[in-house]
C-alpha positions in Angstrom: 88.6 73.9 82.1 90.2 77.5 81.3 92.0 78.9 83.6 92.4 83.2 84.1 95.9 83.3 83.3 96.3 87.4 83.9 98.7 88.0 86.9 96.3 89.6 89.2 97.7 90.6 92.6 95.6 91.6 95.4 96.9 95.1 97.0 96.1 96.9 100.5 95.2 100.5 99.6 96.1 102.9 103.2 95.3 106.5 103.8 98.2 108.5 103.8 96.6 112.2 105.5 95.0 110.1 108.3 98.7 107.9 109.1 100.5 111.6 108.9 97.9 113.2 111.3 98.2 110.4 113.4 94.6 109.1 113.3 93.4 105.7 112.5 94.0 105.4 108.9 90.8 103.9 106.5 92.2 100.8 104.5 90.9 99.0 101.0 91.5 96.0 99.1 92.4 96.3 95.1 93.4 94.4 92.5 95.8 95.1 90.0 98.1 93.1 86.6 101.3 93.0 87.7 102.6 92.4 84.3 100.7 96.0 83.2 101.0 97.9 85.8 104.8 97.6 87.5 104.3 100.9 90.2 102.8 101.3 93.0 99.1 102.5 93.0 97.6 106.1 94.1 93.9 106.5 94.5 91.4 108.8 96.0 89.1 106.9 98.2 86.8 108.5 101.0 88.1 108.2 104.2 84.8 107.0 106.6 86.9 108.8 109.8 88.3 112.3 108.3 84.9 111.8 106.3 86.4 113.4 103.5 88.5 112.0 100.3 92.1 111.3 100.9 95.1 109.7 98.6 95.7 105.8 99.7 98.6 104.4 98.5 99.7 100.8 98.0 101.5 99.2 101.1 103.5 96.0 101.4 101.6 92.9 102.4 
């Protein structure tokens, strides 16, 4: 068998507006190569309780 050798590491993506603001903050789940891509990740990503698009950043799991 072959085997996916890439070092892919599954990320939590958070809202940062909504944890600011103090409301509950929308969360997704990512992927990234740890070997390619050594920072932290910044996306835009809607938001289902500001119901608009906010930046979510990469937190520590």
């Amino acid at each position: 068998m072959i085997f996916n050798t890439m070092a892919r590491d599954t990320i939590i993506l958070e809202c940062t507006v909504a944890r600011k603001e103090g409301k509950q903050p929308s969360r997704y789940m990512a992927s990234r190569n740890k070997k390619l891509q050594s920072d932290p990740v910044e996306k835009m990503k809607y938001n289902r309780f500001m119901r608009k698009h906010t930046l979510h950043k990469e937190i520590k799991s």
